[in-house]
Structures are given as C-alpha cells and as structure tokens.
N, C-alpha and C positions, 0 to 999 in steps of 0.2 A: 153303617153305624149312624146315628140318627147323634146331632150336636146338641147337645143341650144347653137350654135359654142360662143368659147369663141374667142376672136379677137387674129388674128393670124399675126404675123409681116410681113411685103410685103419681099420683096427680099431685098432692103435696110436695113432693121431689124428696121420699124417704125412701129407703131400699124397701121392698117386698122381699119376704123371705122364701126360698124355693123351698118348697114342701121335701122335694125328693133329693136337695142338695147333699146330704149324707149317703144319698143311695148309690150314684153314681163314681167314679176314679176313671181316668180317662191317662193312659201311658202309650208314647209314640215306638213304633218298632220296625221292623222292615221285615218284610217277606217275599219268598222268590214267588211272585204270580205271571200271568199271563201280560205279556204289553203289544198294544198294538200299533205299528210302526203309520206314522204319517205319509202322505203320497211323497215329500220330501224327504223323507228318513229313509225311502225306499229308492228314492233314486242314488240317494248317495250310497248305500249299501250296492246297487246294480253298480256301479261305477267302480267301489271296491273289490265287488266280484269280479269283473272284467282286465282291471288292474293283477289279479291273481292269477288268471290265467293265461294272462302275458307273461306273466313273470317264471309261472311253471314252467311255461314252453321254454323258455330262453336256459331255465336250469337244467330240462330235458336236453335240451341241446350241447350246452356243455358238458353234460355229464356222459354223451356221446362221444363228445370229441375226446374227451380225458379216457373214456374206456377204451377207445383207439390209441391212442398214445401209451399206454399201460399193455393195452396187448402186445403194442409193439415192441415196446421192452421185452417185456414177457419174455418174448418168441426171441429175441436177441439174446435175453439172458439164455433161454434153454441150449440156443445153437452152441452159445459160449460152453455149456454147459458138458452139451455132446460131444465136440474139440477136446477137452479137457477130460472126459472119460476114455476116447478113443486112443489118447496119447496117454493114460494110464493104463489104458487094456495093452498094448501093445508096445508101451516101452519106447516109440522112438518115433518119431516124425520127419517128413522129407524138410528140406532146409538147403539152400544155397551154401555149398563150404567152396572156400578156396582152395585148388587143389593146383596139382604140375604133371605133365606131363616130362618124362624121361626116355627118351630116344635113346638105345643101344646096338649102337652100329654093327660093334664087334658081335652082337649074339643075335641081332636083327630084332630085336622087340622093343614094344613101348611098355612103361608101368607108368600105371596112374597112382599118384599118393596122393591121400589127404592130407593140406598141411595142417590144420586142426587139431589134429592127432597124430598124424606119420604113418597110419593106416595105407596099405597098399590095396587099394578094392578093385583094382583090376590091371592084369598083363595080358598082352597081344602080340600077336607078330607084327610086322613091320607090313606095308604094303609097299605096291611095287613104285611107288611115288615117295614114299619115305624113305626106300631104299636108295632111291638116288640121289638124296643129299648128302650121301656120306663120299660123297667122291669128293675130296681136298682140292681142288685145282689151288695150284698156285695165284696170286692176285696178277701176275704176267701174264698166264695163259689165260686164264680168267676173262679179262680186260682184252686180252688177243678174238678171244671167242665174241664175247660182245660188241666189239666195234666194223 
C-alpha cells in the first residue's frame, strides 16, 4: 500500500491542499501472512526444538518405567486374583492347623485330631517303636536299667 503525502506548506509556509485528501481512509488491522524467521529467530527456534526432544525422550522413558510398574501390578493383581478364584472353585485351602496326636496303647493306634475343629482326619496303628512306649517301667527299674 502506497502512504500518502501528508500536506506539505508551499513556499509561503501555508498548507497546500491534497487534491485526493477525501479520497483516501487508511485503517490498521492484522492478518495472518507469511513471516519470515531471522538467522537469529532461527537459531533460537533449533535450540527450542532440541530442548523438546530431550524432553520427549526423558517422558518416553518414564512412561516406560511406569508401564513396568503397572504391569507389575497388573500381574500381582491377577495372581491375587487366581488365589481367590481357586479357593472359591474349591471351597478350602491347605493351611497350617494345630493338631495332636493320641497314642492308644490299649487298642494300639494313633488319632490324629484337629484342634481347630475336633475333626479326627486320620487313625493308624501304632508301629513297632510306638509300641514300645507303653511298657510302664517303674522309676526304680527304670533308673536300675539306665545306670
């Protein structure tokens, strides 16, 4: 766009008048054009770029390490998950109970009970090492044999 002359004083030092001064109106505005970057605009823009894909990487990275950590859950969760199906499909799980043994001399067998419950889950005969605790010795003969 071409500026036009503002009125300039004649030699007298009176305004001249602009012939075409009604013709012209002159309004500021902005529009999106083409700009073209300075060899310094351009370095600071490389530097910004460079800066961004440091920064990627380093996001990359953790987003790694957190995807690892989250599997690892995962997979912790699912086992937990398995555990608790298994023990629903089947009702009962192995477990350490406190139980006793009952030595019966007179009939030669052992019961095993749970004390837990009072559950008897297993009788047997006696063997032949079991059997020979039930001989009473008195503490005289006893004490006789051992010295």
């Amino acid at each position: 766009m071409k500026k036009i002359k503002e009125e300039k004083p004649n030699v007298e030092g009176d305004p001249v008048e602009d012939p075409n001064k009604d013709r012209f109106f002159t309004e500021h505005l902005v529009e999106f054009l083409k700009y073209v970057f300075s060899p310094q605009e351009k370095s600071d823009l490389g530097a910004q770029l460079a800066q961004c894909f440091s920064d990627c990487t380093d996001a990359e990275a953790r987003l790694k390490s957190v995807a690892t950590q989250i599997k690892s859950e995962i997979a912790r969760i699912e086992g937990e998950m398995g555990s608790l199906s298994e023990k629903i499909r089947t009702g009962y799980e192995h477990r350490n109970v406190k139980c006793e043994k009952l030595f019966d001399y007179r009939l030669g067998s052992v019961t095993y009970t749970r004390l837990d419950s009072g559950e008897i889950y297993r009788e047997r005969a006696m063997d032949e090492q079991e059997r020979q605790q039930n001989l009473n010795l008195g503490n005289d003969l006893q004490e006789t044999l051992n010295a």
